[in-house]
Each structure stands twice: as C-alpha cells, then as structure tokens.
C-alpha positions, 0 to 999 in steps of 0.5 A: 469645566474641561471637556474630555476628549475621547479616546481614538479606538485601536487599530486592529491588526490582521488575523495571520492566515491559518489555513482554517475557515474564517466560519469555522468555531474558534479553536477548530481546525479544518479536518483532514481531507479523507485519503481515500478521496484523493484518488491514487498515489503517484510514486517517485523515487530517486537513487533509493537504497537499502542496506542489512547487515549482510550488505546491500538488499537494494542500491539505485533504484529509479520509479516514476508512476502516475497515480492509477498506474501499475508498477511491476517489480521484477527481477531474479528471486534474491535481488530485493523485490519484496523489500522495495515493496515494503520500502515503497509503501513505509515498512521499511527504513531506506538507507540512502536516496529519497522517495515521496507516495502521494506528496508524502515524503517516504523518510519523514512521513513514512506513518501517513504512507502506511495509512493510505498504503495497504498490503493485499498480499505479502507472505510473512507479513499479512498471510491470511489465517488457513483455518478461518472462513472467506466470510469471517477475513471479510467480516473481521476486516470491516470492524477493524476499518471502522475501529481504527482505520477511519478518519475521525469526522467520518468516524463520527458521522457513522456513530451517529447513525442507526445500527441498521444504517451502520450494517447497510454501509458495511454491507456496502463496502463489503460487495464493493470491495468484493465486486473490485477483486472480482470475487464471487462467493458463489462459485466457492465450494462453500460460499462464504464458509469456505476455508482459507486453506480450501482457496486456489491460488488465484481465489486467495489472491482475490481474497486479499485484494478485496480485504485491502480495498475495504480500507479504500486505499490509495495505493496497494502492494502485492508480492509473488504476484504470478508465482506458481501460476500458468500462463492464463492464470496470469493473464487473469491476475494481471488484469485484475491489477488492471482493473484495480488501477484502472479504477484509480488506485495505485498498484506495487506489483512484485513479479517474476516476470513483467507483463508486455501491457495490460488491458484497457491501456492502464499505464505500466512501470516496470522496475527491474531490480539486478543485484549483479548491478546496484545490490552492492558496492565495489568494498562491499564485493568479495575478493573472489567470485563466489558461487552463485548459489551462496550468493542467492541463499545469502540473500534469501536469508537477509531478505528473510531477516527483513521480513522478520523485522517488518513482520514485528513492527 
C-alpha cells in the first residue's frame, strides 16, 4: 500500500502596494481628499508665456507664493494681466515655461486647477446678472455647488440627510461665505432683494468674493481689483483680499497699482507685467517704432480676442 505524500501549500506572493487601505472592500479605492481641506494653493511659476495671433500677451514671467499669500499683478492696462490671470488659474493655454497651483502641474492638470481655483470677479467672463437680486446669485450658486461642485463622498453623505439638515448646511455656507466677503445684507437698500445693478462698486465686488467662497476654493482670482475706486475704497478692498488670505486661501489680484503692504502681515507677491519687456521677442518688434496709442489699442484687442475664447470654453 502506497502512502500519498501531501502536497506542499503554495507560497504566496506579496500584494503590490496600491496606495489603497488594506480594510478597505475590495475593488474600492481610497476617495480623493476634498481640496477644500487642503488649505490654500501655493503658486509657482518659471519663465511662462503666452502667445495670440497678434504676437505676445505675455513672455517671462516669474511668481513664487506661499499658500495664503496675495499676489497682486500689476501693470500698465494692455501688458497681460488679465490673461496671466486666467493662465494662473487653468483658463487658458500657456505657450512656453511651466507653472504648478497646488502641486498641480498647469499644462497637464489644468482640469484639476479649475476645480480648486474659483474667479471671484473677471468682467467678460464670470459678470454677474444686473437685473438678478444678491438673494437669488446666492441662492443660485449654492444649488450649483451641490449639483456639480462637490466631491463624490461628500456628495453622498449630504443625500443621506434630511431636507431639513441639507437647508441647515446650506444656510451655513451661505453666512460663511457672507461673513468671509464681509457682506451685510442688512445695510443693502433692499436686503437680499436688492438688485445686482443697485450695487456700489465695492458692494459688487463683496458680492462675488462671497459667491466664490461658497465653493471653498483653495485659490481665487480677481481682476480690476482698485479700478475706479478712491483711495479709502482701496484700502477696504485690499484688506478684505487681507482677510480672505489671511484665512488660508490663496489670492490672484489683478491691480492697477500694488498696495505697499497689507494688514495683519498677510504675504504679498507683486508681479509686474511690462510689455516693452517680456511682451514681445526681437522678430516679433516692428521695424519701426509705432504709436503708443496703436500699441495699446493692439493689445486690447488681442486681450479682448482672449476673453472671447475664455468666455466660451
């Protein structure tokens, strides 16, 4: 009688590292940390440049920023500003160098830049409806966050809840976000119903810094930022920027001219953008100098042919 040996049991291999929880379920991946609780974006950027049909927007721009910082674009009207905003934040295309928002490289992740990057207020592209009440842009803006700009666990867990608790955390939101842009409703002429076009001029740019705090952004862009304002009115927007950094949350400024410091020692990058300088190349100059004025309107309308295009993406 032949006695049967048993079989040795096979080795088993080590599992590869994943990056997925080992008590995890099988076949679920770990969910995506929301940006939100990243804090805010640092911003750097090496020899960057951005070419139209016209020639040169911008050439060899330069910014370092810590997260929480404010960086105030400044510069002659004409010289680029507002489409190194719009590079900076992933609307538009750069031509040369390369730049990272948050860890995100700007040429190859420009999708997950927009995501974490809001516009708080760039005429041409985000302008508010004049006709529409501050209550309904608020109002409007929340259900849109919740439709499309949360993330997908987090989406979940707020289906999960009961109506009532769903209008409780977006009433919180809304006076966060409110609270942060240091808007009072109450000392509008109609509260909540008061028109966007009844707005003064710091009033609307409150306005939008509030409705792109309700997606609890990690960086935000604004353009013309002391345009038409008077010196105190100035002074009152860039603090506001201030506070908004000084809570962790990264601010693009574009400015006519850059503030000497701000309140509350919030760090403060300034980019100058001088087209006589890095706007164009020595085959892109013309032969012969021409007017300064034809210079500016050239640039305007390239800059305007930009935010056409940005508009529509």
């Amino acid at each position: 009688m032949t006695r049967h040996q048993p079989e040795p049991e096979p080795q088993r291999q080590p599992e590869p590292d994943t990056g997925r929880d080992p008590a995890a379920p099988a076949g679920r991946a770990t969910p995506a940390p929301d940006p939100a609780e990243l804090g805010g974006a640092a911003v750097e950027a090496g020899g960057i440049g951005l070419k139209g049909p016209r020639g040169w927007v911008f050439r060899e721009v330069t910014v370092e920023a810590a997260p929480g910082s404010v960086v105030a674009l400044t510069g002659a009207s004409g010289t680029g500003r507002t489409c190194l905003l719009l590079a900076l934040t992933g609307r538009m295309k750069l031509t040369e160098g390369e730049a990272r928002v948050g860890g995100l490289r700007l040429r190859k992740q420009a999708a997950a830049i927009r995501r974490t990057a809001a516009l708080a207020h760039v005429p041409g592209v985000d302008d508010l409806e004049p006709s529409l009440t501050v209550g309904e842009h608020l109002r409007e803006r929340v259900l849109l966050q919740r439709r499309y700009g949360t993330a997908p666990l987090a989406a979940l867990k707020a289906a999960l809840r009961s109506p009532r608790q769903r209008r409780a955390d977006a009433r919180r939101v809304h006076d966060e976000a409110l609270a942060a842009a240091g808007l009072d409703l109450a000392t509008l002429p109609k509260g909540p119903r008061t028109a966007v076009r009844d707005l003064e001029r710091l009033e609307r740019l409150r306005l939008c810094v509030a409705l792109a705090l309700i997606g609890r952004p990690r960086l935000i862009a604004v353009d013309d930022v002391d345009l038409k304002l008077s010196a105190p009115l100035r002074e009152e927007a860039w603090a506001l920027l201030a506070s908004v950094a000084a809570s962790g949350v990264t601010v693009l400024a574009v400015c006519g001219e850059a503030p000497a410091g701000l309140p509350g020692d919030v760090p403060l990058v300034v980019v100058v953008t001088d087209r006589a300088t890095g706007a164009r190349t020595a085959e892109d100059a013309p032969a012969e100098p021409a007017p300064k004025a034809d210079n500016t309107d050239e640039t305007e309308k390239e800059t305007a042919d930009a935010l056409a295009e940005t508009g529509r993406a």
